[in-house]
VEXROMAR-55392 format. One line per 5 residues: number of its first residue (from 1); for each residue x, y, z of C-alpha. Coordinates in steps of 0.02 Angstrom, whole numbers, plus 50000, padded with zeros to 5 digits. Layout:
<tortis>
NUM	X Y Z  ...
</tortis>
This chain:
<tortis>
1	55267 51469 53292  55229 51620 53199  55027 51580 53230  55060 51573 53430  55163 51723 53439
6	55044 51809 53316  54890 51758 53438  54986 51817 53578  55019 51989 53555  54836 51974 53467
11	54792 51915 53663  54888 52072 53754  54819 52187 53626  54662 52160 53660  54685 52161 53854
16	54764 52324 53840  54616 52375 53738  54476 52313 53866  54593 52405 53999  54582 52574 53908
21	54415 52556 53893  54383 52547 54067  54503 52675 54133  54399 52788 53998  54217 52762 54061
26	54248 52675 54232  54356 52829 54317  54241 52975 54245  54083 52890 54309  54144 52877 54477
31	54216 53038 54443  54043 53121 54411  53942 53018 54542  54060 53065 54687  54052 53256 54629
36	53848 53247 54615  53836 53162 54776  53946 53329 54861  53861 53452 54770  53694 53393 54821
41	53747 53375 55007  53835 53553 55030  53669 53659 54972  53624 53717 55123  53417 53648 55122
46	53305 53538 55212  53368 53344 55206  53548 53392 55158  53708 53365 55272  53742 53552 55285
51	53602 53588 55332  53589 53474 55480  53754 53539 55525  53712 53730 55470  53546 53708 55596
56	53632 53642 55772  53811 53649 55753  53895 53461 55708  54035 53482 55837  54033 53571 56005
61	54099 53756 56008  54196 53824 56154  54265 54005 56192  54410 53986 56285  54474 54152 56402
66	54632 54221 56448  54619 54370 56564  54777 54466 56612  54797 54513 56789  54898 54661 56841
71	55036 54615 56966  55084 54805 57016  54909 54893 57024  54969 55003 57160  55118 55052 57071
76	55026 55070 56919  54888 55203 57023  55004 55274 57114  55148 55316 57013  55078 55277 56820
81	55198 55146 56803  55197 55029 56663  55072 54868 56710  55151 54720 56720  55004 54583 56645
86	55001 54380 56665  54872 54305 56600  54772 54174 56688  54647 54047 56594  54584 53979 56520
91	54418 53981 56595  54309 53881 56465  54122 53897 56408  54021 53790 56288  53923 53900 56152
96	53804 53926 56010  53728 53724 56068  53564 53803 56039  53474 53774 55857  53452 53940 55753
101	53286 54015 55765  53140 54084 55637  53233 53997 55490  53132 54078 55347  53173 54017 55159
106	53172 54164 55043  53097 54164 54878  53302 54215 54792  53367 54060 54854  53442 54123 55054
111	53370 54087 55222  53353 54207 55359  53391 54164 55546  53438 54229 55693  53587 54148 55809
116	53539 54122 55999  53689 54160 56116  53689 54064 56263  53840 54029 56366  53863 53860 56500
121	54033 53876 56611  54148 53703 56592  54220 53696 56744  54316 53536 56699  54406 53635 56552
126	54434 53788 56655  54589 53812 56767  54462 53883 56914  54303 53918 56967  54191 54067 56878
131	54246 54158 57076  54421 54170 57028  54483 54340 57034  54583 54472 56931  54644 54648 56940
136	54617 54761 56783  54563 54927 56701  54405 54975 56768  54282 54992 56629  54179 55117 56655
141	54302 55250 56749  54397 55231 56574  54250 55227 56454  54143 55372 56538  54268 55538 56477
146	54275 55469 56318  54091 55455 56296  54052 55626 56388  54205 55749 56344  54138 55927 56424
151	54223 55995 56546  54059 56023 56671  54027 55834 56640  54197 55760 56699  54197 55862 56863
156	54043 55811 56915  54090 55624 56841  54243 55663 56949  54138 55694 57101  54030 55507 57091
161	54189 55428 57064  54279 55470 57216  54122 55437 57309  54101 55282 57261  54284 55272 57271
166	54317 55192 57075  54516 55201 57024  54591 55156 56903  54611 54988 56900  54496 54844 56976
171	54480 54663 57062  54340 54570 56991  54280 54404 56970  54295 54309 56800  54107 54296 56799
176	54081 54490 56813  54217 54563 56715  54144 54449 56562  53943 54435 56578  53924 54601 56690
181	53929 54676 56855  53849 54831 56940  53971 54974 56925  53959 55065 57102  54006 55231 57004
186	53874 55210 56888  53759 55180 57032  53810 55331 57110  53770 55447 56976  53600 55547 57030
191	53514 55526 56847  53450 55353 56808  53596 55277 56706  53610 55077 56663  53727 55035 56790
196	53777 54842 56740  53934 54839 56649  54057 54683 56558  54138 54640 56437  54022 54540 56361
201	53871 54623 56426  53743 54615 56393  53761 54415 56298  53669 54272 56395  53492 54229 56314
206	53528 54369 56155  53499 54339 55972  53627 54401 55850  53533 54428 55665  53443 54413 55581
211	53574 54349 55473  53513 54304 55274  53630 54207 55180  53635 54102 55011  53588 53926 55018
216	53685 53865 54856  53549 53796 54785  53545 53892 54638  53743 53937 54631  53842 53837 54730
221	53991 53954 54727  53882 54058 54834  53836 53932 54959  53832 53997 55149  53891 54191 55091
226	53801 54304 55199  53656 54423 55073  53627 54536 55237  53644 54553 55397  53535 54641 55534
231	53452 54691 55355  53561 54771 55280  53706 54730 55146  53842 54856 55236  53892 54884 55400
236	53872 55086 55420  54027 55107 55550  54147 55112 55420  54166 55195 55237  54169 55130 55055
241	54221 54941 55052  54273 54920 55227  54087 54904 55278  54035 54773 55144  53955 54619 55215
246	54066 54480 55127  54094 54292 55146  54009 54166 55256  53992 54135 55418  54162 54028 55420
251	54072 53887 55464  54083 53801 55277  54127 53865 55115  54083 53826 54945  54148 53666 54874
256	54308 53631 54791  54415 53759 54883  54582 53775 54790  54734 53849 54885  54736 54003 54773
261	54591 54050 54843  54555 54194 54987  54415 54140 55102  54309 54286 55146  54212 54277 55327
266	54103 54407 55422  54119 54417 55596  53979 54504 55704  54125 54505 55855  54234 54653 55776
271	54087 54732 55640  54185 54688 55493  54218 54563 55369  54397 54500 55360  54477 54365 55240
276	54623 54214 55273  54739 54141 55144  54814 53952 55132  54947 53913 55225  54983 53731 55219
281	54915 53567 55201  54860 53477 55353  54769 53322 55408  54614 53329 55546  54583 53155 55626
286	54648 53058 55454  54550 53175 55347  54656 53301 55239  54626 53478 55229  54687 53646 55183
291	54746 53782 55345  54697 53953 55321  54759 54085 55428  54707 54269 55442  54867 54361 55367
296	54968 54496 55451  54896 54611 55310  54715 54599 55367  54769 54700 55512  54940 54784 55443
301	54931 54990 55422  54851 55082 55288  55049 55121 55239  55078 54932 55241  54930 54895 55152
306	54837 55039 55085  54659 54943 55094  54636 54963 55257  54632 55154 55261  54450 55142 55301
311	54454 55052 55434  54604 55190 55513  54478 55294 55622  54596 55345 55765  54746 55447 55709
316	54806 55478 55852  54837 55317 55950  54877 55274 55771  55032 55393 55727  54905 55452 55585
321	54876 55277 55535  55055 55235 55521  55049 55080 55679  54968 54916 55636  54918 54792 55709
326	54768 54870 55806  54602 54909 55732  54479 55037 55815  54322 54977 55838  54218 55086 55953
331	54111 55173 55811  54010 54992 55818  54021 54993 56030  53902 55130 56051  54099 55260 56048
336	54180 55150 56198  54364 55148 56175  54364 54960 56126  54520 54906 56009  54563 54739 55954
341	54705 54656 55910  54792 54481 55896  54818 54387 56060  54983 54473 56132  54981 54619 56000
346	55043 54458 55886  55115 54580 55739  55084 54751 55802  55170 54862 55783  55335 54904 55932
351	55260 55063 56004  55108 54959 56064  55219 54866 56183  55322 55009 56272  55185 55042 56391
356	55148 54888 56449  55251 54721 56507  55223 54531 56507  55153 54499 56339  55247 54361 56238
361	55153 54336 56049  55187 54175 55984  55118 54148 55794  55080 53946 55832  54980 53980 55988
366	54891 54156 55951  54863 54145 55777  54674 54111 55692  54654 53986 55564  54526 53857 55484
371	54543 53694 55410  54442 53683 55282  54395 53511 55195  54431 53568 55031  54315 53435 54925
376	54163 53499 55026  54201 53666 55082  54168 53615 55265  54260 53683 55407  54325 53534 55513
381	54435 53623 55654  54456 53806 55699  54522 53947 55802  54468 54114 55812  54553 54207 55918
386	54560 54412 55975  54623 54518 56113  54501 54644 56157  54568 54817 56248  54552 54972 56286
391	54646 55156 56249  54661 55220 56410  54729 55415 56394  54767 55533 56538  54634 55656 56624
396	54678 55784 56736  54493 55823 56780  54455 55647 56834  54564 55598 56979  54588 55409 56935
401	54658 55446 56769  54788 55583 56845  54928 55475 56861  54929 55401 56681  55070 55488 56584
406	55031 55414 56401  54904 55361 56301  54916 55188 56265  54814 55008 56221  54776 54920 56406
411	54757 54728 56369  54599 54678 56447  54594 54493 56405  54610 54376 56245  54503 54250 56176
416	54497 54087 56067  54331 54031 55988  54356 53844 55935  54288 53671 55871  54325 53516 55788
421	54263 53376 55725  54201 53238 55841  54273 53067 55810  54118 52974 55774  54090 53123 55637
426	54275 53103 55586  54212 52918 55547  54078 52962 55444  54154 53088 55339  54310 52950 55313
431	54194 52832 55259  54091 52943 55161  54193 53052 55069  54395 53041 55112  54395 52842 55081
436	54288 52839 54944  54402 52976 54853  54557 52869 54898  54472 52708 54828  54463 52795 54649
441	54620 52859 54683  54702 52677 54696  54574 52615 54555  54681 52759 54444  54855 52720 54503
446	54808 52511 54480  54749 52542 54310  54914 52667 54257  55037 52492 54328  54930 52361 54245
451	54905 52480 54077  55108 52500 54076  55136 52320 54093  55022 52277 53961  55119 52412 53837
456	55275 52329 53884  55229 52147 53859  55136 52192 53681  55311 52290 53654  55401 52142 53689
461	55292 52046 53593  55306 52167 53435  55483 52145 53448  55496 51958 53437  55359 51963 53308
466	55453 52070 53214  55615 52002 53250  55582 51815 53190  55438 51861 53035  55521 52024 52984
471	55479 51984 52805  55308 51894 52838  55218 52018 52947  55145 52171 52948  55051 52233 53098
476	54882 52281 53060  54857 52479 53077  54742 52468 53229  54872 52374 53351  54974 52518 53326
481	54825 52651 53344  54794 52558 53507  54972 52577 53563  54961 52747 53549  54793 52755 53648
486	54873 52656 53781  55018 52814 53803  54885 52947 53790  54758 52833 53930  54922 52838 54056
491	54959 53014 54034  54750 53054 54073  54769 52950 54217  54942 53037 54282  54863 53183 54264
496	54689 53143 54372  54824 53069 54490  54887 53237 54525  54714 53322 54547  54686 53187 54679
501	54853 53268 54748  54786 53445 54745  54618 53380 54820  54508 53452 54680  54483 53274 54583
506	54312 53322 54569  54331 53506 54509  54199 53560 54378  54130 53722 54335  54113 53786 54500
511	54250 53888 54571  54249 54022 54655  54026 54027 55646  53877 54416 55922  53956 54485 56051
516	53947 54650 56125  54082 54720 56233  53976 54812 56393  53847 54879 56267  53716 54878 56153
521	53722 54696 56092  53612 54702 55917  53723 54813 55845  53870 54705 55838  54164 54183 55751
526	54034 54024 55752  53999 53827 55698  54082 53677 55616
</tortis>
């Protein structure tokens, strides 16, 4: 009797032992293979997935529009009453489909490149034609006596605007308001002037760059994080740190994002870089990843948050930078009075709103986030999304601008830049990566169960042993070293558990996609 009992818990002993073992070289080898197999995938090089998604975007990339069309324009001329908007879109187009061009591999690890922009109208994720049309602030009546501010000037601009009889406000088509029309008071004036005008203009068949950026081959924390852009590490518009280049391209991030972190971004759209912060944990087509939204902060006041005092360069409109919400951003639109803000002035500041009627911000539906895989640091879904405007202020020497009685931000239209994953790519990166990561996961968990049944049945064991031979036995020392291993294998494996849980299982020592608006495109979001 005592011989069988003895052999048994001899038996368990040892299966608890072989169990050990394996949950101590088995897990860490997958552990290591997995995180090799990323690392080597995310530098951004020839033969690697992120480059082959870096090159040609992975998943198609639309900009969707929302253009808000005044319902009392003759009120508004007339009488400078407030303009009562509603928004009409959106009227869809398919972008940056076209590979990047003169990819050039630098000797300090980056790549240069410059980003085609080319545009193709989706009619069958539009809610009209390209023809449809709207009534808004007319561009160039607004722009021109900001641009040219003598006296002598605005009388004689005066003069070719009532002869080409420009107002105030407009009725375009979608098509010219965003890609560019001729402006019949710009045609009218006697000295040769460019006389096409948008939004947008000019866009179609540009190249925004060159870009240079880090391929991650030598630092992987650095993967994707733009070195320069159109040559240079700052943007000159703006003072001190506001004109750093900083972040990527918010296409893909380094690997192993935690939520602690703040994802930096550079966007050649508003001249600046800007940053978002986690928000919540999300799932994209079965694949978990983390949401990260830009904050209120990013565009808050320099009294809210004092780091944005260099980007303040309009104290007036401004209450001397004491309104946020808005940031100016004509110094990089050749000094047209272009100033952007969420969709719907989503957390400006009240005074923003009193001249102007029919905007409703909602945080779900105007907000801009990215979900970001955290394991690779790709970007599986996201939406970028703006309003752009303009400061229209009163002019008694131009006769358009007569009836205006305040200064104050005209709405021009809003915009949401966005992508995600295909399904067949979905299935790939499952399979891949997500699945594989779960499969280890399970291995872990099946190992903790069987491990903890194996402690209890050589416990039980012990105790009968014990029990019946009290005076006869004596484990040997190395049972009970083994026990002891057992608790210390179960608490390892709770604790990789939990890392699965915060989706960095595999973290090591590495921690941490141009538009112009009716001007000069070169010197102004972008792929999954």
């Amino acid at each position: 009797m005592w011989c069988n009992q003895s052999c048994a818990f001899l038996t368990v002993a040892t299966v608890g032992a072989l169990l050990a073992i394996l949950g101590g070289v088995l897990i860490p080898v997958g552990n290591n293979i997995m995180e090799k197999k990323i690392k080597k995938e995310s530098v951004i090089e020839k033969g690697t997935t992120a480059y082959q998604n870096w090159v040609v975007p992975g998943s198609p990339i639309y900009r969707q529009f929302w253009l808000f069309d005044v319902q009392n324009p003759e009120d508004v001329m007339a009488n400078g009453s407030a303009p009562i908007l509603q928004q009409r879109g959106p009227y869809t187009y398919r972008m940056r489909y076209m590979p990047k061009e003169n990819i050039t591999e630098r000797d300090n690890n980056t790549l240069s490149y410059f980003q085609p922009n080319i545009i193709r109208f989706e009619p069958d994720m539009s809610v009209g034609p390209e023809n449809d049309t709207v009534t808004t602030v007319n561009l160039a009546v607004v722009a021109a006596p900001v641009l040219f501010k003598i006296g002598l000037f605005q009388s004689l601009m005066d003069i070719w605007m009532r002869s080409s009889k420009s107002r105030f406000l407009q009725t375009r088509t979608v098509k010219e308001l965003l890609w560019g029309y001729d402006d019949p008071f710009l045609k009218s004036v006697p000295r040769k002037v460019k006389t096409l005008v948008g939004v947008f203009y000019p866009y179609n068949e540009t190249f925004d760059g060159p870009f240079q950026i880090y391929s991650g081959k030598d630092d992987l924390s650095k993967k994707g994080t733009i070195f320069s852009y159109n040559n240079s590490r700052t943007i000159k518009y703006w003072q001190s740190y506001c004109g750093m280049v900083n972040g990527t391209d918010a296409a893909s991030f380094h690997p192993f994002i935690s939520k602690s972190e703040v994802l930096q971004f550079f966007s050649s759209d508003i001249c600046r870089s800007i940053f978002a912060s986690f928000e919540s944990e999300q799932t994209v087509k079965g694949i978990p990843i983390y949401r990260f939204v830009i904050p209120p902060s990013a565009f808050a006041s320099p009294a809210s948050n004092p780091d944005n005092v260099c980007f303040c360069t309009d104290r007036s409109i401004s209450q001397n930078c004491t309104l946020g919400g808005i940031m100016d951003i004509s110094p990089c639109k050749a000094g047209k009075p272009v100033y952007i803000t969420l969709p719907h002035f989503l957390h400006a500041s009240k005074e923003f709103f009193q001249y102007v009627e029919g905007l409703k911000p909602d945080v779900d539906e105007h907000k801009t986030f990215l979900d970001v895989e955290p394991i690779t640091g790709f970007t599986l879904h996201f939406a970028k999304r703006m309003q752009i405007n303009l400061l229209v202020r009163p002019n008694l020497k131009i006769t358009a601008l007569r009836k205006i009685k305040h200064e104050f931000i005209f709405p021009i239209l809003w915009l949401n830049e966005t992508a995600i994953i295909g399904d067949e790519k979905a299935e790939a990166f499952r399979s891949r990566v997500s699945n594989k990561i779960k499969l280890l996961h399970y291995l872990e968990l099946t190992l903790i169960i069987t491990e903890g049944r194996v402690l209890n049945k050589t416990l039980l064991v012990k105790a009968s042993v014990s029990s019946n031979f009290k005076q006869r036995v004596d484990l040997p020392s190395w049972c009970c070293c083994w026990l002891g291993s057992v608790n210390v294998n179960i608490l390892r494996k709770a604790s990789a558990i939990q890392r699965v849980t915060d989706t960095s299982f595999f973290q090591s020592e590495v921690h941490g996609h141009s538009d112009d608006l009716f001007s000069h495109h070169q010197e102004d979001w972008r792929e999954t």
